[in-house]
N, C-alpha and C positions, 0 to 999 in steps of 0.2 A: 522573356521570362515573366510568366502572372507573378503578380503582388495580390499575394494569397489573403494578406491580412487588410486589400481593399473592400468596402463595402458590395461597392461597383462591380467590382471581378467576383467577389462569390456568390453576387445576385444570379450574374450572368452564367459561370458557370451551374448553381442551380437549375438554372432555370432549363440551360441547352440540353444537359444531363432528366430534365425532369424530375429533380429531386427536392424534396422539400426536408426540411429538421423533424426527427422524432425524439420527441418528450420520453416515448418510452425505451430508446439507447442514451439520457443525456447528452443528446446532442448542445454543444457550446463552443462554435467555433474563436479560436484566438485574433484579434483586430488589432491588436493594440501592435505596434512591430517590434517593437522592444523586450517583450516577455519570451519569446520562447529563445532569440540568443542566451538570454539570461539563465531559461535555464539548460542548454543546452551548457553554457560556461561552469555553471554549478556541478554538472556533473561529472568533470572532468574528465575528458573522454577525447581521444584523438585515433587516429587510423590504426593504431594497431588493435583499438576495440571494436567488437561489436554488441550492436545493440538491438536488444528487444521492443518494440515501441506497441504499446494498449492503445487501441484506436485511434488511427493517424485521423479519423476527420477529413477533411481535404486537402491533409497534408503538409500546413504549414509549419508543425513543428520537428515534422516529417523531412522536408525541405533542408531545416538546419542541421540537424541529427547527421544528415546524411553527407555534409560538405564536411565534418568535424570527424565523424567515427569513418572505419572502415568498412563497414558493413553494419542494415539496418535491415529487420526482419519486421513488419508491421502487421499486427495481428488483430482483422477488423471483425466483427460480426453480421457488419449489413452490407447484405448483398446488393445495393445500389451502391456501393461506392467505389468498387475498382475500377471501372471504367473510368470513372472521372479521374480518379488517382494515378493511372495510365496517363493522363494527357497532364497533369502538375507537375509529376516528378519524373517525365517523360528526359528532363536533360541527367538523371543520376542511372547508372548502371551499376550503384551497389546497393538496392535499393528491392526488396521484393515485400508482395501484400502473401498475407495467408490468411485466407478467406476463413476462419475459423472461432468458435466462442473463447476467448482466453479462460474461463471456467471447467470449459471441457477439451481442450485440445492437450495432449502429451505433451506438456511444456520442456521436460528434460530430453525429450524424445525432439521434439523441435529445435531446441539449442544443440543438441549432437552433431544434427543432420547439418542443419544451417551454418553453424558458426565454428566448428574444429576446435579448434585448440586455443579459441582467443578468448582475452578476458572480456568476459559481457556483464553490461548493464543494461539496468530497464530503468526508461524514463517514458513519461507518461503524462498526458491531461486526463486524468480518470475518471468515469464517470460517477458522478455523486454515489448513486445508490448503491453501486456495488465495491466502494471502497475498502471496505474492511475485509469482504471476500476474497478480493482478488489479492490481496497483500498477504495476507495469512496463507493462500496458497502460495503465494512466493518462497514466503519464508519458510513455511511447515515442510514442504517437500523436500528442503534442504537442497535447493538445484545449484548449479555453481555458476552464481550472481556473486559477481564482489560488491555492487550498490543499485542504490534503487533511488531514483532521484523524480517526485511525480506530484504533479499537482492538484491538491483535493482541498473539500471546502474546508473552511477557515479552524470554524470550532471541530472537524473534527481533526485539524490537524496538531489542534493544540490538546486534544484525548491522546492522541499516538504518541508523540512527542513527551509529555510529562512523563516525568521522573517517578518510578514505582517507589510510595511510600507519599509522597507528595498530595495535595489534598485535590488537584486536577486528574489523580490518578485513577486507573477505570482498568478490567479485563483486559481491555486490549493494549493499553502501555505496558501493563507487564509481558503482553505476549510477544510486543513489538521489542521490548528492551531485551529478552528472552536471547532473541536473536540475530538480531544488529544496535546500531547504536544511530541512536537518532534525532535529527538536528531540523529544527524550524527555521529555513532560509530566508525567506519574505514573502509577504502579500500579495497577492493581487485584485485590485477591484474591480466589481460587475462591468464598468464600461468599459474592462478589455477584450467584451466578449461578445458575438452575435448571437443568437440574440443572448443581453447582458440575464447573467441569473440573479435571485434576492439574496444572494449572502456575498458574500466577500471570499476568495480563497487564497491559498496559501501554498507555496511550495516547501517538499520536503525532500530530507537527505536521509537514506539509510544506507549505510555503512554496516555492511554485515560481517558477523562473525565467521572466525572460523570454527571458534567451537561456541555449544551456550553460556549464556552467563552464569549458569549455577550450571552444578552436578545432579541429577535425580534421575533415580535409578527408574522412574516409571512416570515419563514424561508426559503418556494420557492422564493417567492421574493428578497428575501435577496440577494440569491445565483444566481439572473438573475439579478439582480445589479451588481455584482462583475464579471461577466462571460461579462457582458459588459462592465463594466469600462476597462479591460482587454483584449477585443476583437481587440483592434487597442491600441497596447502600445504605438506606436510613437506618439500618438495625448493626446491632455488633458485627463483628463476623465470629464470631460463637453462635448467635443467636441464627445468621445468613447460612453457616453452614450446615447448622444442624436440621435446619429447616428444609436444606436442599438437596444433601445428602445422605435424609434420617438418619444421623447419629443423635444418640443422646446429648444434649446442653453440656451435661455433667461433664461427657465425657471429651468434647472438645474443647469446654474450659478446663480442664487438667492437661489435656495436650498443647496447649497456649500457654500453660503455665510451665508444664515439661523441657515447652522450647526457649525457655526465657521472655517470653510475650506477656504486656497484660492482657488480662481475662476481659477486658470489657474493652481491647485493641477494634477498633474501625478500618476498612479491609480496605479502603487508602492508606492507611498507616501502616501496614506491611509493606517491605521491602522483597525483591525477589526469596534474597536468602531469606527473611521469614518462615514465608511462605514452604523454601524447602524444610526450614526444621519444623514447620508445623505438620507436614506430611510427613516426615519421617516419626513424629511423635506420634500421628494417630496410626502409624502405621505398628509400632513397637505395642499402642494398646492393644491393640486387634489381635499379636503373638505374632 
């Protein structure tokens, strides 16, 4: 059995495979041995789950996922790495690669097929840049994940995680709090990683809803309320919406006031429900 998180074994394996790290999938494989038990514990998951795994890499968190849950479905993009991935987790048989972008693959259409009737998570080393992508189609599709337990960098795990209303708060914590509930589990730093990246990361918990946390009757709208109120932080969000939205100042200072908001509220300082009475307020101007 390779010891995935040796330097030594993933040179080699590299090397026999002919494969080298790309910069442009984030590649960042896990070294350290201690991290992905951790979060494989965190995500609380045993045989009668299964699980979705965002880019096994070469498989070491792959590895554990797969001794813990019932069944693991790993959904890679680069086409050099099944092979290799054939010969790592060559001792599991509940264990399959799906050669596929997680961007553009059926994901509900894939848990149907793969996984029955069990309950599934997704847990994950995610790659940097497409964090907020890939998560927001987790959650916006509304697929039937009970958690989402995955490791992204530091700051923006600490964007996802705050509290809407809160002064760390940003578009996407409302979007994320919108629809689970979620939880900053711990760190990890750049030397647990090959090669190590410049920032520090963090692992996260989403605990998803079964239903959202507010009510509103017109959920796109919702969500292009909030993407503007947060489009220019430095400004009110009277001043952020009207600018992004063309409405009149006027008129969504009197809908901030409608809702019970100050008029001169900063679009951290709303709260989900705000947000709903402020859409329902501009919505009552309009007729």
């Amino acid at each position: 059995m390779a010891n995935l998180t040796d330097l030594s074994t993933i040179r080699d394996l590299c090397a026999r495979y002919d494969f080298s790290l790309s910069k442009g999938f984030g590649q960042n494989f896990i070294v350290n041995p201690g991290v992905c038990p951790k979060i494989v514990a965190a995500a609380g998951i045993d045989k009668a789950w299964g699980v979705l795994e965002i880019g096994p890499g070469i498989g070491v968190l792959t590895k554990e996922l797969a001794r813990a849950a019932g069944r693991v479905v790993a959904v890679e993009v680069d086409k050099r790495l099944p092979p290799l991935l054939a010969e790592t987790l060559a001792e599991f048989d509940n264990v399959e690669i799906v050669l596929q972008d997680i961007l553009k693959v059926d994901i509900a259409a894939l848990i149907r097929e793969k996984f029955g009737g069990m309950p599934v998570a997704v847990c994950a080393n995610l790659p940097y840049y497409i964090t907020s992508p890939i998560l927001m189609r987790l959650l916006e599709e509304k697929l039937p994940i009970k958690r989402i337990t995955v490791m992204v960098q530091k700051e923006a795990a600490q964007r996802i995680c705050a509290a809407p209303g809160s002064r760390e708060a940003g578009a996407i914590s409302c979007a994320v709090a919108y629809y689970a509930v979620p939880r900053l589990l711990f760190t990890v730093q750049p030397g647990s990683f090959y090669p190590p990246p410049k920032v520090t990361s963090a692992v996260i918990g989403l605990e998803v809803r079964e239903t959202p946390a507010v009510d509103t009757p017109d959920e796109a709208g919702y969500f292009g309320l909030i993407r503007a109120a947060f489009s220019q932080r430095r400004k009110t969000a009277a001043n952020a919406v009207s600018g992004a939205l063309g409405v009149p100042k006027a008129e969504v200072t009197a809908a901030l006031e409608a809702a019970g908001l100050p008029a001169a509220a900063r679009p951290e300082q709303l709260t989900l429900e705000d947000f709903c009475r402020l859409q329902r307020a501009l919505a009552a101007q309009r007729g």
